[in-house]
N, C-alpha and C positions, 0 to 999 in steps of 0.2 A: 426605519426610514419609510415604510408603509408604499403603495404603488404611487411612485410620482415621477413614474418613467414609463415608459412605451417602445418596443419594437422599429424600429427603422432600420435604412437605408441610405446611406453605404455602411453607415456603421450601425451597430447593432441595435442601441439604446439611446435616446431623448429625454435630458429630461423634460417634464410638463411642467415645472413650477422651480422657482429657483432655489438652492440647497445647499449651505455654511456651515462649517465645521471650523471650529477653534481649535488649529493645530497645536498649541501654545501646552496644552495637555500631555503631548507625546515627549517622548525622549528624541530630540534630535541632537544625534550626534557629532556633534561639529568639529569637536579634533579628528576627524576624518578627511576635511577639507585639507589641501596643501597650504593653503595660505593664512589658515588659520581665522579667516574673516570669518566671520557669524554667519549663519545662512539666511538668518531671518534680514541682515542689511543686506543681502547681496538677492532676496526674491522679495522684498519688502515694497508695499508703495507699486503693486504693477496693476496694470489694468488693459484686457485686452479686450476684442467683442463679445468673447464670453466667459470671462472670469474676470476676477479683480482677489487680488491679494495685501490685505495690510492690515499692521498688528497683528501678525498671526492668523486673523480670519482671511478664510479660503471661499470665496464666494463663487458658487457654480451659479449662473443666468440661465433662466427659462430656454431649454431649446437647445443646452450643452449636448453635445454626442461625443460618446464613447463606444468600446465593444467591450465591455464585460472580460471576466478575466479570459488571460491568455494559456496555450499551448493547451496540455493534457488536461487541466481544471475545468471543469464544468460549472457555468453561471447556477449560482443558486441564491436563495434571499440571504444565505448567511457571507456568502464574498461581494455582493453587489456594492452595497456600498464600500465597501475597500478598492473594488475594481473601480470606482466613479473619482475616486479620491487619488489614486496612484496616477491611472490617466494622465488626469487633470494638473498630479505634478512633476512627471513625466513631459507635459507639453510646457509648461514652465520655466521648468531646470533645465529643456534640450537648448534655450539662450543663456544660460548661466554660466557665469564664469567656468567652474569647476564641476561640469557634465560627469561627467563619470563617478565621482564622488559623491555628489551631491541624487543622483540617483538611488543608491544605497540606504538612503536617507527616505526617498520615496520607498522602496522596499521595506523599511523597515515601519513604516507606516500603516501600509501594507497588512503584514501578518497581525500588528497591533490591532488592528481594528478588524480584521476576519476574529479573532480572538473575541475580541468584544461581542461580537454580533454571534459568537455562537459557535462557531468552525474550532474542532477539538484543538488543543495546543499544538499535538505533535504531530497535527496534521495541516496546521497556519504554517509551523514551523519548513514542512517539505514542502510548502509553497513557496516560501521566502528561499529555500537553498535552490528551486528550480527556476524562481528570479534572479538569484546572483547568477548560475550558472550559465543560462542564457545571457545573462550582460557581458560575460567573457571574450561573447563572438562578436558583438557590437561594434 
């Protein structure tokens, strides 16, 4: 992802340049949902001031603010972009049909891509159980 974010306030990180990711790659697990609708028709086609979602691309706008990952994890280059990408679908899915499911979904995103970027498996892995766990008290 290289530095194309900065330090602010209230929330942690900015990005400076805008930054797309083709979810279309990951595993999303859709027999998770109750209703069995696809996730990609029920986040498909949105556009807010600072995202837009369609076809699977996740489009963050110049100027997105997030805080980097949450609770005991410490922000580092290998979760940054995980944490930019859960946020982002975290703020999404909190209008979606099927919130709580469809979270898990952002979870498992998540460790996929701490993964990719570098973050040990079985250490993505005790990231993603202290996401679910947390989502309990939600």
């Amino acid at each position: 992802m290289g530095k194309k974010f900065k330090y602010c306030k209230p929330l942690k990180y900015i990005l400076t340049e805008e930054y797309s990711i083709d979810l279309s790659s990951y595993v999303w697990p859709f027999d998770q949902l109750d209703n069995h609708e696809p996730l990609n028709k029920m986040v498909n086609n949105i556009q807010t001031p600072c995202m837009e979602i369609h076809n699977g691309i996740l489009s963050l706008y110049k100027h997105f603010q997030w805080n980097g990952a949450s609770g005991p994890v410490r922000d580092s280059k290998k979760n940054m972009r995980a944490s930019l990408v859960h946020d982002a679908l975290y703020t999404i899915f909190y209008d979606a049909k099927a919130y709580r499911k469809s979270i898990k979904i952002a979870d498992n995103i998540f460790r996929d891509i701490c993964i990719e970027d570098g973050v040990n498996k079985l250490v993505a892995n005790s990231y993603y159980a202290g996401l679910r766990v947390f989502n309990l008290f939600r």
